[in-house]
Every structure is written in C-alpha cells, then in structure tokens.
N, C-alpha and C positions, 0 to 999 in steps of 0.2 A: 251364623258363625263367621268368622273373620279370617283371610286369607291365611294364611305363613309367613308370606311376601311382606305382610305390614300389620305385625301385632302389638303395634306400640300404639295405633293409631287413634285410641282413644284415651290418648294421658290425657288428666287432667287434675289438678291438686282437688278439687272436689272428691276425688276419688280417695285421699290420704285420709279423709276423714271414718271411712271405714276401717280403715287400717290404726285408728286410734286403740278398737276395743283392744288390741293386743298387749295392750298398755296400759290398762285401767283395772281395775282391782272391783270384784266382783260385785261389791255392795254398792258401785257405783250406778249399778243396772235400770234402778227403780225410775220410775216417773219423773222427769226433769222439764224444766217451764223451758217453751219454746218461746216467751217472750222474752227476748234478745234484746240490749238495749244496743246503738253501732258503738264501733271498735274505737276508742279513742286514741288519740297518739300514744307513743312512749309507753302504753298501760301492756302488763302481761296477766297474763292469768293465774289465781291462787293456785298452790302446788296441788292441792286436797280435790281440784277440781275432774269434771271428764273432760273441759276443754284443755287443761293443760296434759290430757294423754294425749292429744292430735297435737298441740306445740312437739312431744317428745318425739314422737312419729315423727313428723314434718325435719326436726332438728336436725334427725339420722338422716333419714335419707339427702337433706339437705350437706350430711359431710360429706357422702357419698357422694353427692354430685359434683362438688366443689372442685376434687380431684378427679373425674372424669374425664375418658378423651373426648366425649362428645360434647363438650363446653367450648364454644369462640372463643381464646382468650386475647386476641386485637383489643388492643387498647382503646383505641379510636372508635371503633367502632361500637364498644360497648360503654364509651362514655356519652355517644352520643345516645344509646337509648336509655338509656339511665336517663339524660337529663330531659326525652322525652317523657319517660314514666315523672320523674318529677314535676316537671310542668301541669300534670293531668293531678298529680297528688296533693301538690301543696309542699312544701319545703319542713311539714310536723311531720306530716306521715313520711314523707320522702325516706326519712330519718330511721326507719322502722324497715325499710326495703332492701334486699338484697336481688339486683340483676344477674339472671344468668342465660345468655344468648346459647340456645341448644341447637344441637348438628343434626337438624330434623326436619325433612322435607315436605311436611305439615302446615298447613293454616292454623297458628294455636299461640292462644300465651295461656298465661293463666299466674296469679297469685294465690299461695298457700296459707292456715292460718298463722304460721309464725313469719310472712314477711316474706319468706322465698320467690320470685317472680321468675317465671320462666317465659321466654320469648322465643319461639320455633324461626328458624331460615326461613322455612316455607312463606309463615307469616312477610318477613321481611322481603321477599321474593316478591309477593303477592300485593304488598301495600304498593298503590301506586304515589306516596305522598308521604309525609311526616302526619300529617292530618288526618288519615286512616290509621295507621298504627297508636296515632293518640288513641282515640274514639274504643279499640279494642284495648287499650291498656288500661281506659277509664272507663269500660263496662266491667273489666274485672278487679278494677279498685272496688268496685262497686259491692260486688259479692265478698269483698274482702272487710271492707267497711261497713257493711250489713250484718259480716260473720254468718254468712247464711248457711257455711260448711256446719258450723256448732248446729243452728237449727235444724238442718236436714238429720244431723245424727241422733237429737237427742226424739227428733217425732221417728225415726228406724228404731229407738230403742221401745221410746212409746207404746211402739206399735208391734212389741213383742217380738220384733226379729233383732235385738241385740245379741242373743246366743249363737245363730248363725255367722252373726256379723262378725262375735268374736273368735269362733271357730275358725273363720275363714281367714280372719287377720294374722293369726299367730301360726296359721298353715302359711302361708304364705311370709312369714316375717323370719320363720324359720330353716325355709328354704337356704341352701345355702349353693352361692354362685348364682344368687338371681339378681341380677342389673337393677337398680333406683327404679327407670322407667319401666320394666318389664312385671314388677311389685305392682307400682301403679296402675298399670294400665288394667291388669287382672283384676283388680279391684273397683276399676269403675266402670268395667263390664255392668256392675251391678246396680249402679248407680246416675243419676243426673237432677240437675235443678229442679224445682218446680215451676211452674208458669207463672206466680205470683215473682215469686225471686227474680225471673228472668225479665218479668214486665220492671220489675224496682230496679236493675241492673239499666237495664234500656233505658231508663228513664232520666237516674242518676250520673250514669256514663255520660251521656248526652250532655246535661250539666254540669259535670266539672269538665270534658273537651271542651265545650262552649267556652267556659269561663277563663280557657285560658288562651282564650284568644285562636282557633281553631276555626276552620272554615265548618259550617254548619249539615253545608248537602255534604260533608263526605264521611260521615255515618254511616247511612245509606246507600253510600254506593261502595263502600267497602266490603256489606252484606249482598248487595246487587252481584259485584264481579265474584263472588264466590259462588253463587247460586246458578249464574252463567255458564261460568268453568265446567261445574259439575253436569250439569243439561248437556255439555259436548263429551262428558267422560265417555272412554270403550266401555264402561262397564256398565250394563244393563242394572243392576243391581243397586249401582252407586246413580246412578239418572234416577233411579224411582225415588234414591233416599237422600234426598237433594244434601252435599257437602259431608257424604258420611267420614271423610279420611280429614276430618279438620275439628277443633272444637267445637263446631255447630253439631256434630255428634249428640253431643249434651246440652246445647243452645239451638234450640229447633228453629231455623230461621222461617217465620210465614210471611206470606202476602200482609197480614196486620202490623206485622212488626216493622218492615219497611213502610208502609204505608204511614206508622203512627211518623217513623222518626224523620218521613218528608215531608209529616205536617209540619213539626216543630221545629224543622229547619226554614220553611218557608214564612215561617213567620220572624224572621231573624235577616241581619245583614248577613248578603251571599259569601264574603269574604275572599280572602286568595289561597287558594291551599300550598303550602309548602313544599316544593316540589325539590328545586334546584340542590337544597342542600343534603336535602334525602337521597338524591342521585349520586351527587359527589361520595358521601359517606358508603352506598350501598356497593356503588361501580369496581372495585377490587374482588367483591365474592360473585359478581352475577355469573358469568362460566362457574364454578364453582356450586351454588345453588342449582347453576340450573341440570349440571350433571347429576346431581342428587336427586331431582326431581325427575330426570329420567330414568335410576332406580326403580320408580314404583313400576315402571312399563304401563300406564295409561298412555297412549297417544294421542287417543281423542282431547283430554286434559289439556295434556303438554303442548297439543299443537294451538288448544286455543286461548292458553295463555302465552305461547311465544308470540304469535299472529297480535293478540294486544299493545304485547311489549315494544314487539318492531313499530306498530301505528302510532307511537311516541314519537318514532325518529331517532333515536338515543341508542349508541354501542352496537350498530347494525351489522359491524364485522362479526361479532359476538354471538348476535340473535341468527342472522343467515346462516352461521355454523351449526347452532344448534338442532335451528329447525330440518338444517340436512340431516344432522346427525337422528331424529327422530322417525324421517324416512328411512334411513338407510337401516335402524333396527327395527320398523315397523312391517317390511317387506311384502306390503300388498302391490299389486301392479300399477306398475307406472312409479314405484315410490323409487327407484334405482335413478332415473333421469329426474327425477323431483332433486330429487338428495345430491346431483352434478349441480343440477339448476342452482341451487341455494348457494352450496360451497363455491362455484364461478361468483356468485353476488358477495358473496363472505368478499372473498380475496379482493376487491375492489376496493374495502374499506381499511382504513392502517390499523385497526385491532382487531383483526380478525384472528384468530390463533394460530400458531406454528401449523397443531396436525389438520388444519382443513387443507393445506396442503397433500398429506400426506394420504387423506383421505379420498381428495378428489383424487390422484394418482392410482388409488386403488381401483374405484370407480371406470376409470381413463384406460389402465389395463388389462378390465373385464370386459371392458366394450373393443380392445385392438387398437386403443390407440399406445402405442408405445411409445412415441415420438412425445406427445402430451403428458402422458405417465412418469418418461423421463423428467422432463422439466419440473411438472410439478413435483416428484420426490428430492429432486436435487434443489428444490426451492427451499421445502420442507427441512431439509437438512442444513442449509446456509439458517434459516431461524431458528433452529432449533438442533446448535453444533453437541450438546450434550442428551442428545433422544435416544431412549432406551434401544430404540430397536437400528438404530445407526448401521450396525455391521450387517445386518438385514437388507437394510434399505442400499447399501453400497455395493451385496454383492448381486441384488437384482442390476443394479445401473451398469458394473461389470457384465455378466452376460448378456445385457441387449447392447453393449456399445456403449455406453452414451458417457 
C-alpha cells in the first residue's frame, strides 16, 4: 500500500488506458489483435474503435488538466521543453503533442494516447542536463509511437479481465470531485508495461535521443542518478524498491537495462551533454522545486540529491539553504548546528534567500546568541521588507534592544 503523503505517485498515462473501458460499448469486449502497427503522424483513430475510447478518456481528462493549478504555465520555460520533446520527436509527430509541465515533485513524464505529454518538476529537478530529459522524453515517445497503451489493453481484455477493468473505470470516472491525477493514479495501481515494451522503449528512446544530436552516456546515467537517490532514501521500503516514488514504478530499472544502454553508448561518439542552457532555463524554479521535494519528508533522498546539486558548483546560496533547511526538519542530533553550519555558508553566496536569514536567527536564538539573532533577523527584514511575519520579527528586535 502506498502512503497518504504521496498517492499520486504512481501517474502514469499508461494507466488511462484502463480507464478507456468506461467508454466503450460493450460489444467491444471480444478478442481484439494485439498486432499493433506504430502510430503515424497526424492519423487518429476510427470513431467505431476501443482505441478511440482511451483517445476520449485521455481528451477529458486532458481538459481537466489544461485548466488546473498544478500546471507550470511560464512561458519560457515551457517552450523550452516543448522544443526539447520536439527535437527527440521529429517536427510530424511534434505536431501531434501537447506539453504540459506538472507541479509534482516526482521523477516522471509520460505521453498519453491522444498526444497529452506530461513532464513532472521532479523530473526537471533531477535531470542534470537537457540530454537526460531528452533520453526520458524519447523513451516515452516511444511507448507512444509503439501505441503499446492500445496493446497492453486490448491482451487485459484478451485475457478476460475486461469486466473488471470496466467496472473499475466507470467507478472511478464517476467519482465526482476526483482530481485528473488522483483518476489516474488509482488506475494504474493496476497496471504497468511489459518487459518486451519496455526493452522496445529502451531501445527506440536511445535512437531518436541519439539521432538528434544528444550526448549518448547520458541515458544511463540519468537511470544511474535515480537508482543512487533511491539506495540513500529514509525509507526502508523505497531502498528495497529501487525508484518506487518516480515512473520507474512502472519502468523497473535493472542492472541489464543500464548495462545494455552503456553498451550502445560506448559504441558511439561520447559527445557534450547540454548543460549551460538547461541551467539557465531551470535556475528561477530550483528553491521552488526543491521545497516541493521537501514535502515528501524523505531526507535521506533530499539530502543526497542536494549534496549532488551543490558538487556542480551552481546556485550554492540556493542549495546551502536548503540543505539547512532539511536538517533543521529532519531533527536528529547534531542536525540543529548542521542546519547554522549550511545557512552561515548560504549567506556568503549573493542568492542565497531573504529567510536563511531569518532562519539562522532563529537557530542563533535557541543557542543564546541574541546579539547574532538580532543581526541576522534585522538582515532578513532589509531583504525581505514585504515578509509575512515582519511585525513578528520587529517586536522580538524591540524587546531584546536591538
């Protein structure tokens, strides 16, 4: 079973395809060929079909999400992955794609069958490059251009659990005040690839990243740093189930699967991976992202993907804030002088935030230093003259003096 804390955490539009039965007309049930030819540009599906019930599925909730809050809608920032997903697509299929950047502190994209593409914070949190985020946006071209959603459904109907399937879709379609992703996710509880699919995804993805001019090792090591993350998670549970709070959920990363995709980068030019513009593009949400990821309360995770972040060098005001801020809610000992330690490093750097001020001030006054406390809160308040807790923080500076 899955926490409370994070029951979203297994979206995936693979999952909408169960949510099709709710939408198909019962005579549709019988034996249908799971030879799939791939998805061509521009082509949609005959109305008569069971694939065009996962198009109507996908459509809904697809309006649903358009208007949601948990959609990025920066401009900038959602053009620039768009015109990564294009790159990895091809400018026919491009044509066929709808980007939508989700407020979800998740490792995850995923493309749906009518064209929806979703790309989680997490993800972009996580990608250390443009080059990584290609390689996952062109494994799930992949599944997309495979249609491997239609095959998985129509061998579930095959295979005589179509009635369950559609039981449970129109239980759930009929829910009413249930979230897009909350639909989802319950849905593919039930569900994931097969091993075949996910070998043609690996294989494919690799080959249009490649093709479009992308560094080759970073494939594999976009599967490597996630597989890492998870081996430092607090949660026992999530170490034995390597990547369980990210789409490898439903994409089992193994020792073979990295292994094939360092052969077949090794046999290719090493190339330069994309870094500089990725940073630029991503550097406005990282505070941002990375509060969200402190939501889940992993600290094992958090601490050893900030530790990553920081060995880049990049936005170190940024990462020493947060990695205080991770001691200071993580409260095992020693983490109170960890969490000064960081926030004194923060404030060295010129982006470090208004509250590490305000923070280490706190810290400064639990330890007795008043004299420090002051400074740092009266710091905090010159950067940050519009701070909610201003009349707070001025009538402590009042009664010590300062």
């Amino acid at each position: 079973m899955h926490k409370k804390t994070d029951p979203i955490h297994y979206f995936s539009w693979r999952g909408v395809l169960l949510a099709g039965g709710a939408f198909l007309n019962l005579s549709l049930l019988g034996c249908a060929s799971t030879d799939i030819a791939p998805q061509e540009a521009a082509a949609k599906p005959d109305r008569s079909t069971d694939e065009a019930g996962l198009w109507y599925t996908t459509n809904k909730m697809e309006k649903d999400l358009k208007t949601s809050a948990i959609v990025e809608r920066d401009p900038a920032l959602n053009a620039y992955v768009r015109n990564v997903m294009c790159n990895v697509t091809g400018p026919d299929y491009c044509k066929d794609l709808r980007v939508y950047i989700v407020k979800q502190p998740y490792f995850n994209a995923s493309m749906a069958p009518n064209g929806m593409t979703q790309v989680w914070t997490g993800l972009l949190l996580r990608a250390e490059n443009e080059d990584q985020l290609a390689y996952v946006l062109g494994h799930e071209f992949a599944h997309y251009r495979q249609r491997h959603s239609l095959k998985q459904w129509r061998e579930a109907k095959n295979a005589s659990n179509a009635s369950l399937i559609f039981s449970f879709g129109t239980a759930i379609a009929g829910v009413p005040n249930v979230g897009v992703l909350g639909q989802i996710a319950a849905l593919t509880r039930l569900y994931g690839y097969s091993r075949d699919a996910e070998r043609e995804s690996d294989q494919l993805g690799f080959d249009f990243f490649t093709a479009a001019g992308y560094a080759p090792g970073e494939a594999a090591r976009s599967w490597q740093n996630l597989i890492a993350e998870a081996e430092h998670s607090s949660s026992r549970k999530k170490r034995k189930r390597v990547a369980r709070a990210s789409v490898f959920a439903t994409h089992p990363v193994t020792t073979e699967r990295v292994a094939t995709l360092e052969a077949r980068a090794a046999a290719l030019p090493a190339g330069t991976p994309k870094t500089e513009q990725y940073e630029q593009v991503t550097a406005p949400f990282l505070q941002q992202w990375l509060d969200e990821d402190l939501t889940l309360r992993d600290f094992g995770s958090s601490l050893y993907l900030t530790d990553q972040l920081i060995a880049r060098g990049r936005f170190l005001g940024v990462l020493y804030y947060h990695r205080g801020e991770i001691y200071r809610l993580r409260r095992e000992q020693g983490d109170l002088e960890r969490a000064r330690t960081d926030y004194q490093q923060a404030i060295s750097f010129d982006d470090a935030p208004a509250v590490t001020w305000r923070q280490l001030g706190e810290i400064l006054r639990k330890q007795g230093d008043e004299t420090g406390a002051a400074e740092a809160f009266t710091t905090y308040l010159d950067r940050a003259p519009d701070a909610p807790d201003r009349l707070l923080i001025q009538s402590y500076l009042e009664k010590t003096g300062a």
